[in-house]
Steps between C-alpha positions, in 0.01 A plus 500: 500500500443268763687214548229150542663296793430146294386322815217766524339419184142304517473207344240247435492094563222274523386229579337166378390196697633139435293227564208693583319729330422817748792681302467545151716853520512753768760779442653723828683791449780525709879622548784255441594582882189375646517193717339208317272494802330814424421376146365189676263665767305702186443130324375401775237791556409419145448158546448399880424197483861368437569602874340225527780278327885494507670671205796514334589743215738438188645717240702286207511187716665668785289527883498843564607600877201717663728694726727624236485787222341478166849541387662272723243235314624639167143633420448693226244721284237274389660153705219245492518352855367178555265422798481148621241348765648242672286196507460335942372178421 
């Protein structure tokens, strides 16, 4: 029997846009020790043109840190993160 090292196991998040409606929900499979980053860089080949914008991402009302794991951000199976354009008037 082989023994399932937990931080292994793929999960699934997604996304949704706030305050603009590019997002409606884009899921990523990914491990829970993935950088947030890497999550980040296949939104953005989904959706280019928020390069094109500063972003910020949420889950539960807390920023998530880009550099850090999925776990480190306490991300879960099915977390709804939250993906905020930040408005340079």
């Amino acid at each position: 029997m082989k023994n399932e090292n937990a931080d292994d196991k793929i999960i699934s998040v997604n996304f949704v846009s706030m305050g603009f409606q590019d997002i409606q929900n884009y899921s990523i499979a990914c491990k829970v020790t993935d950088k947030f980053t890497k999550l980040e860089e296949k939104l953005l080949e989904e959706y280019p043109r928020l390069r094109e914008h500063e972003i910020f991402f949420e889950i539960n009302t807390q920023r998530i840190l880009r550099y850090k794991t999925l776990k480190e951000n306490n991300i879960k199976e099915n977390s709804i993160i939250n993906v905020f354009m930040v408005n340079n008037n």
